[in-house]
Structures are given as structure tokens and as C-alpha cells.
C-alpha positions in Angstrom: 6.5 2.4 -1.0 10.2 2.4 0.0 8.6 1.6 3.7 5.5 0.8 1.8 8.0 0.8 -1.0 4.6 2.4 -0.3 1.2 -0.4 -0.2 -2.7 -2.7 2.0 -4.9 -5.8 3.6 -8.3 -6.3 5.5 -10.2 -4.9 8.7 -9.6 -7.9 11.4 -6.6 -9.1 9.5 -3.7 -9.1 11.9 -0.3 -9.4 10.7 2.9 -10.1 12.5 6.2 -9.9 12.1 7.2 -12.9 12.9 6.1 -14.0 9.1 2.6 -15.5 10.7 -0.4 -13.9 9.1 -3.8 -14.0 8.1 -5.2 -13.9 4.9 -6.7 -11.1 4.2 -10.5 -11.1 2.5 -10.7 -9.3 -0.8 -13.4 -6.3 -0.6 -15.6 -6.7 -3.1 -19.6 -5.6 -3.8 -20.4 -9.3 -2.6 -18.3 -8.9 0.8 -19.8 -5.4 1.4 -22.7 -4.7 -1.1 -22.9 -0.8 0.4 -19.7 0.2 -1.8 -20.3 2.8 -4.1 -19.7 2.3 -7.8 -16.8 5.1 -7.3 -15.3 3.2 -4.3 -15.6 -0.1 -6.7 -13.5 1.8 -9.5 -10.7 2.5 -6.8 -10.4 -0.7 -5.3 -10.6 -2.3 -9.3 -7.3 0.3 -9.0 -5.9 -0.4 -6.2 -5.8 -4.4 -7.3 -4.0 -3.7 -10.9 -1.6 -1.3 -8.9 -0.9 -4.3 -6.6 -0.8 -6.6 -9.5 1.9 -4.7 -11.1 4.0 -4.4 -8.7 3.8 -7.7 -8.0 5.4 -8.3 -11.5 7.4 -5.6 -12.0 8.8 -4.1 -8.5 9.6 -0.7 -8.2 9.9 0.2 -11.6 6.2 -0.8 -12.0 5.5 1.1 -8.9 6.8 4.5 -9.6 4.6 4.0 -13.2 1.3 4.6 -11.2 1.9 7.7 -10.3 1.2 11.3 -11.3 4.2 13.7 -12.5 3.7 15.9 -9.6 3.3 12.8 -6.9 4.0 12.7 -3.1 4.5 10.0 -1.0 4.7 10.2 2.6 6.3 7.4 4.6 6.8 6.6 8.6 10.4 7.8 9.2 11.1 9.0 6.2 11.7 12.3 4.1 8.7 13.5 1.5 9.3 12.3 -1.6 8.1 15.0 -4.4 7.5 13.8 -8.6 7.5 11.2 -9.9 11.4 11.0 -11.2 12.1 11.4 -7.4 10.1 8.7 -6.6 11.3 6.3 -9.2 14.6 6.9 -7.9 13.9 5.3 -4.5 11.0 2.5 -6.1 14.0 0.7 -7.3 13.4 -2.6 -6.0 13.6 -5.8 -7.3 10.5 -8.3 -7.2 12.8 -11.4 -6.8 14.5 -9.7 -3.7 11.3 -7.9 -2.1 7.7 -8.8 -2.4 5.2 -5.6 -1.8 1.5 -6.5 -1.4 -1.4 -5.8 -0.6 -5.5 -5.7 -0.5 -7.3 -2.7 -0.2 -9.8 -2.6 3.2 -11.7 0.6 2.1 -12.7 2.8 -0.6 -14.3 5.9 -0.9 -14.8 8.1 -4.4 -15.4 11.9 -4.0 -18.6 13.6 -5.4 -17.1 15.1 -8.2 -15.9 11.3 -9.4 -12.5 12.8 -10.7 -10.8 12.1 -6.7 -10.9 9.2 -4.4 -8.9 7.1 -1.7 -7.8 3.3 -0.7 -6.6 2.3 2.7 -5.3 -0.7 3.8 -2.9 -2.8 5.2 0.6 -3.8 3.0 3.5 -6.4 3.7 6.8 -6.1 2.2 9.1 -9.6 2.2 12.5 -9.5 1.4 15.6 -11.3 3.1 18.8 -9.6 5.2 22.6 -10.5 4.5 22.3 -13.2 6.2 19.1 -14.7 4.1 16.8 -14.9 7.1 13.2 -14.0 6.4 12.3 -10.0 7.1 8.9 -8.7 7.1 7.6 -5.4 7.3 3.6 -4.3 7.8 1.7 -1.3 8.2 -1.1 0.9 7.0 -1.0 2.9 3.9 -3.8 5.2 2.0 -3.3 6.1 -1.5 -5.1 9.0 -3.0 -5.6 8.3 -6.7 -6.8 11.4 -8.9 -8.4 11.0 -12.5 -5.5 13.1 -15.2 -7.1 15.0 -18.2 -6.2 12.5 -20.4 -9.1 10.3 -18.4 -6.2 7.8 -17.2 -6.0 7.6 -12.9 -3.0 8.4 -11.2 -1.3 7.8 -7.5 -1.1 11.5 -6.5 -0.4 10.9 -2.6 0.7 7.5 -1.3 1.3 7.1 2.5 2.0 4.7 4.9 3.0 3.8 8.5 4.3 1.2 10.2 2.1 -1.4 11.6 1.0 -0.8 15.2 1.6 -3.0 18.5 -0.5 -5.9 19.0 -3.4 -5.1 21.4 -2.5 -5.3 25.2 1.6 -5.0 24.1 1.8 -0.9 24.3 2.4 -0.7 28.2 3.8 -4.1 28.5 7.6 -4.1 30.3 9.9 -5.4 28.0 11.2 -8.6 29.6 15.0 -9.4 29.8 
């Protein structure tokens, strides 16, 4: 998640970027007791991903993923494989934070596919050591390998949108 260095939150969380957020809520069965076993298994995913990376930065990122991987982020090229995206997940945790909660789940029929969406902040400070926050939206598409072990085969993400009410506002001077 480069821009995510690819990651996610929950539905009326809003973030700023100002460093002033909400909490998101955790989904869980007892938040929303209409998820799907499948959609359980992903978000169960999702939350070691996040845990991870948490610990171990970018190197523990680029780990998730399958050999033939994609990501896709806002403003940036397509990253294809997994060496490729190793080679730009190479962040530290101590110098940039990535997290995020999943929002949403949702397994395919065959249980071998699935996706999380969500919301993710990354933290890190500029030259200057002043606070910089990113936020946006990201989906991951997880995929179950032959060896029975799930993989990140797509991971994309966008940047956060504007507030409500600030899309047709005139900058002020």
C-alpha cells in the first residue's frame, strides 16, 4: 500500500487529515450478525494482515500476497508480482504506521474467492517532523492458493474523498 502502502476502517467513520479521527468499530458477527461465515473468514484475514503490518512494515506487507499479485493505487502505476511489490512495500513501521479495520466482507460461492473494503490511514512524519496523514478507501481481493493458505491477489485503494458540502466550495484566500 505505497498510497495504501495499500490498507481500511468503518461505515460512518470519518477521517481527516488534520490527524482528528474517529475510531472506527470492529465488524464482527456481534456488530452485524447477517455476515456470512465466508465474509467472517476474510475479515479474520483482513485483521492478521493489518496486524502484521503493524509489526513488520512493508516487508510484512508484501508477504500477504500472491506471486502473481496486483495492486492498484490512486495516482499511481500498476504494480505486477509480488517481487515488484516488495520492492516499493519497503517501509519502515517506526517511520510510517499503516492501519486499518475492514467495513465489509463478502465470500464468493465457490469459498475459494472473496473481498474486504474499507477505510486505511497511513502516519508518518515530513523532513521537518510535523505530523502527515494520509486516508482513503481500499478493497483487497484475497484468493485461497492450492496449498489451502489465502493470498492478497488484488489490493487497491484511493484517496479519501472531500468532506460532505466541501466539493463545490470556493477555496478561500
Amino acid at each position: 500500500m505505497t498510497a495504501r502502502p495499500m490498507l481500511a476502517q468503518i461505515p460512518s467513520a470519518q477521517t481527516s487529515l488534520d490527524g482528528l479521527t474517529q475510531k472506527p468499530t470492529p465488524v464482527s458477527p456481534l456488530t452485524n450478525p447477517m455476515l456470512s461465515d465466508g465474509a467472517i473468514q476474510l475479515i479474520e484475514l483482513e485483521s492478521k494482515f493489518a496486524q502484521d503490518v503493524a509489526k513488520g512494515g512493508g516487508k510484512a506487507f508484501a508477504n500477504w500476497f500472491a506471486d502473481d499479485a496486483v495492486t492498484l493505487n490512486n495516482g499511481q502505476p500498476v504494480v505486477h508480482g509480488k517481487l515488484a511489490i516488495a520492492a516499493k512495500a519497503n517501509w519502515d513501521p517506526k517511520e510510517y504506521q499503516l492501519s486499518w479495520t475492514p467495513e465489509g466482507a463478502q465470500m464468493g460461492s465457490s469459498n475459494d474467492m472473496g473481498f474486504t473494503w474499507g477505510h486505511y490511514e497511513g502516519r508518518s512524519k515530513d523532513k521537518n517532523g510535523q505530523a502527515v496523514t494520509i486516508a482513503g478507501r481500499y478493497i483487497t481481493i484475497w484468493k485461497k492458493m492450492p496449498d489451502g493458505e489465502w493470498k492478497v491477489v488484488m489490493d487497491a485503494s484511493a484517496n479519501e474523498p472531500p468532506a460532505a458540502g466541501e466539493c463545490c466550495v470556493v477555496p478561500k484566500p
